[in-house]
C-alpha atoms as a printed R data frame, in Angstrom:
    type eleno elety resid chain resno       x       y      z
1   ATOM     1    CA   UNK     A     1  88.169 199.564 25.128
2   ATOM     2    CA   UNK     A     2  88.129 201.277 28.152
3   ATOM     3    CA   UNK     A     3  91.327 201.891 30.523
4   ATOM     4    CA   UNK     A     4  90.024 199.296 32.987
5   ATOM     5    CA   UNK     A     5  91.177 196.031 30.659
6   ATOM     6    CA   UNK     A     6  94.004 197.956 28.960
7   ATOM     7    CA   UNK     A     7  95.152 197.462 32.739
8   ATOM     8    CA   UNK     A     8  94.211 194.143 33.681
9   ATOM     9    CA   UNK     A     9  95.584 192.949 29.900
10  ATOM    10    CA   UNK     A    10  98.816 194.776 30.982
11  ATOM    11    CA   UNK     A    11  98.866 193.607 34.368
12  ATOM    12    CA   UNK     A    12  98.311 189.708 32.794
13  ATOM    13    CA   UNK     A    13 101.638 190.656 30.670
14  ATOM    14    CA   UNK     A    14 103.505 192.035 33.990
15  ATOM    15    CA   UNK     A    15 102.504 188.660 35.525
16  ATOM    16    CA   UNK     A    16 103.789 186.777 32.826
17  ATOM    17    CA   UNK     A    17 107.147 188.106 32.492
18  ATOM    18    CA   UNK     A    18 107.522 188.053 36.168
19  ATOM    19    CA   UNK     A    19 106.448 184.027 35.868
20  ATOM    20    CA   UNK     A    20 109.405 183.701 33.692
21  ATOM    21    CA   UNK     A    21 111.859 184.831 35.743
22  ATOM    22    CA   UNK     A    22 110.534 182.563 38.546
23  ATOM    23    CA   UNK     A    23 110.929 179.667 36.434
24  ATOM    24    CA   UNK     A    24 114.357 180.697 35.556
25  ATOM    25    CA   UNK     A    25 115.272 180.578 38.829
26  ATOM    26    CA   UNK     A    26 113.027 177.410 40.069
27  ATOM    27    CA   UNK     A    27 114.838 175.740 36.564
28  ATOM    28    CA   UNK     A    28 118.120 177.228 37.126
29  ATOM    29    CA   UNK     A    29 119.345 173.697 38.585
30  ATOM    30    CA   UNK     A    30 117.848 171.579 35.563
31  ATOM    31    CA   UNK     A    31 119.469 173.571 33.104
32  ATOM    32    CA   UNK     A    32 122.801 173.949 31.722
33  ATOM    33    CA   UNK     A    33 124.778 176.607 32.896
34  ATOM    34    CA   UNK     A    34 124.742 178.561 29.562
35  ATOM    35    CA   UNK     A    35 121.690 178.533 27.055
36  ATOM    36    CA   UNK     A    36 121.169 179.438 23.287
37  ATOM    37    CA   UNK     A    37 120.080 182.831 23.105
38  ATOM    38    CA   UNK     A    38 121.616 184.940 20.524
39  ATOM    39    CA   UNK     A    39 120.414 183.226 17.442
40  ATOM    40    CA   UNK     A    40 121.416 186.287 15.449
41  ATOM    41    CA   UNK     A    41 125.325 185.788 15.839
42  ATOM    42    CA   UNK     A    42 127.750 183.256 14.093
43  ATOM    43    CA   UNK     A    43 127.315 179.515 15.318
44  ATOM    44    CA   UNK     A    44 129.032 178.340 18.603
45  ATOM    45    CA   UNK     A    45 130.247 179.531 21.926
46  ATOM    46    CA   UNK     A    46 129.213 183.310 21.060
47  ATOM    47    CA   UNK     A    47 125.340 182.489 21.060
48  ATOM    48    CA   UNK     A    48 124.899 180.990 24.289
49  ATOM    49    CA   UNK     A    49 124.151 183.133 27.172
50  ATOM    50    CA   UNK     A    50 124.529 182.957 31.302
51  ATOM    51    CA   UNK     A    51 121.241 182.343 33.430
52  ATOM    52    CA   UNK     A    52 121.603 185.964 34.411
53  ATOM    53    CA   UNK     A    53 121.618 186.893 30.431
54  ATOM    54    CA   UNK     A    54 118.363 185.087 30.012
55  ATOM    55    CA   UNK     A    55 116.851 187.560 32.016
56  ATOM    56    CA   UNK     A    56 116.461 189.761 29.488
57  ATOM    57    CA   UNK     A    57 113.791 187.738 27.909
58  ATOM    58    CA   UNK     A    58 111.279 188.293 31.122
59  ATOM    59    CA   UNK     A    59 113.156 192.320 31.233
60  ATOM    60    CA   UNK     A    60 112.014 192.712 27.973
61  ATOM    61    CA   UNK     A    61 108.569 191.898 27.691
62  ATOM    62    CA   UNK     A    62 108.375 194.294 31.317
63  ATOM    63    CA   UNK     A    63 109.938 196.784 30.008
64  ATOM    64    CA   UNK     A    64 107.471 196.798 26.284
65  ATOM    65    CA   UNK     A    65 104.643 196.362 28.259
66  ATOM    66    CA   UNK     A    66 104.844 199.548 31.110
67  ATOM    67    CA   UNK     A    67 106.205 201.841 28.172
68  ATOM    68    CA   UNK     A    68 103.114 200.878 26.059
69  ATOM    69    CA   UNK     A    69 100.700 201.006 29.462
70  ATOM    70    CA   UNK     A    70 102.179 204.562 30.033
71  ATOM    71    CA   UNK     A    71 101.727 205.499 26.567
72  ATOM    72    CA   UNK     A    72  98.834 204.436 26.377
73  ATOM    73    CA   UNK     A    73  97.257 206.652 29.249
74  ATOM    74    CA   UNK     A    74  99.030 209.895 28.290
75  ATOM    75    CA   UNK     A    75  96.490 209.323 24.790
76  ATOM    76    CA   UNK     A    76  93.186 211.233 24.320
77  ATOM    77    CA   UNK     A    77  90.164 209.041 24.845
78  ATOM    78    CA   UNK     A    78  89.446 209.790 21.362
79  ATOM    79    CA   UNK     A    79  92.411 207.845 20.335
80  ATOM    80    CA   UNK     A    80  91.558 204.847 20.932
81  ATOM    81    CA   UNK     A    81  92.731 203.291 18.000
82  ATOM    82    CA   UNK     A    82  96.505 204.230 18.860
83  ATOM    83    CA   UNK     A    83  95.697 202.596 22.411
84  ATOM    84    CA   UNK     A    84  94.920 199.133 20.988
85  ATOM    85    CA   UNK     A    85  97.807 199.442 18.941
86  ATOM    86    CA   UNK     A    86 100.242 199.673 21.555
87  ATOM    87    CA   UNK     A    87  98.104 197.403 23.866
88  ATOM    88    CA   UNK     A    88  98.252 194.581 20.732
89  ATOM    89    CA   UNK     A    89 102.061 195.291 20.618
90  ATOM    90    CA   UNK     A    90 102.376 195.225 24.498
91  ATOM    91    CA   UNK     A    91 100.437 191.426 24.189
92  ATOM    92    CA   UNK     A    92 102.116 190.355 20.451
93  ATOM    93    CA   UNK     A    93 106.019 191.193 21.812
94  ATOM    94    CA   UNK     A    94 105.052 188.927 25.180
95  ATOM    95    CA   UNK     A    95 103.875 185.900 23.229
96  ATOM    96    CA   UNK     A    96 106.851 186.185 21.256
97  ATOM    97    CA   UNK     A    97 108.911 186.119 23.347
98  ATOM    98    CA   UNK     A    98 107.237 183.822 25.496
99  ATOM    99    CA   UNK     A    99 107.209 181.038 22.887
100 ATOM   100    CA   UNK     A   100 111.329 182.001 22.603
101 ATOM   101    CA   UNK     A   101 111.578 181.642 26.026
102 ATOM   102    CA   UNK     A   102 109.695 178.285 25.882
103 ATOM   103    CA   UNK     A   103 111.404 176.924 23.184
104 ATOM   104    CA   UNK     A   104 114.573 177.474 24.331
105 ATOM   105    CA   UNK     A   105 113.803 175.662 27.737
106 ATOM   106    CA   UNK     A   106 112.341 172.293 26.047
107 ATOM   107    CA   UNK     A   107 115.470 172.145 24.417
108 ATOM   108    CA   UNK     A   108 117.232 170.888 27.384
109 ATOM   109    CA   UNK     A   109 113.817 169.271 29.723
């Protein structure tokens, strides 16, 4: 693949994450003030999280996807294999997160 769609691919991930945090703050209104977020902790009060906190959905899948981008271009052209593999991670941890991010939000629409 050549460095042309690994950047359009991670620019469509960029755009994504940044679409997030514009519909957390278009949807900040609609929601409830705090959200289920931190699944991975005991049940109640302790899992939900601020609008602020949900952030780190959108910050995270930003944050994946310019480490793997700048990985990816420090790599020898004859590495390509290691520069799909961080390009699938780059598009894998985004849709994961995504769906999260979605599923959480048609909890409360």
């Amino acid at each position: 693949m050549s460095n042309k769609l690994h950047f359009w691919i991670g620019s469509a991930i960029l755009i994504l994450s940044l679409s997030i945090v514009l519909i957390i703050i278009t949807a900040f209104k609609f929601l409830p003030p705090r959200l289920p977020l931190f699944y991975s902790l005991s049940w109640g009060e302790i899992q939900l999280a601020t609008h602020q906190q949900f952030l780190i959905l959108p910050a995270s899948i930003g944050i994946v996807a310019i480490l793997n981008l700048l990985l990816a271009w420090q790599l020898h052209p004859s590495q390509s294999f290691f520069k799909k593999l961080l390009l699938l991670s780059s598009v894998t941890a985004g849709l994961i997160l995504t769906i999260a991010f979605t599923k959480i939000v048609l909890i409360f629409v």
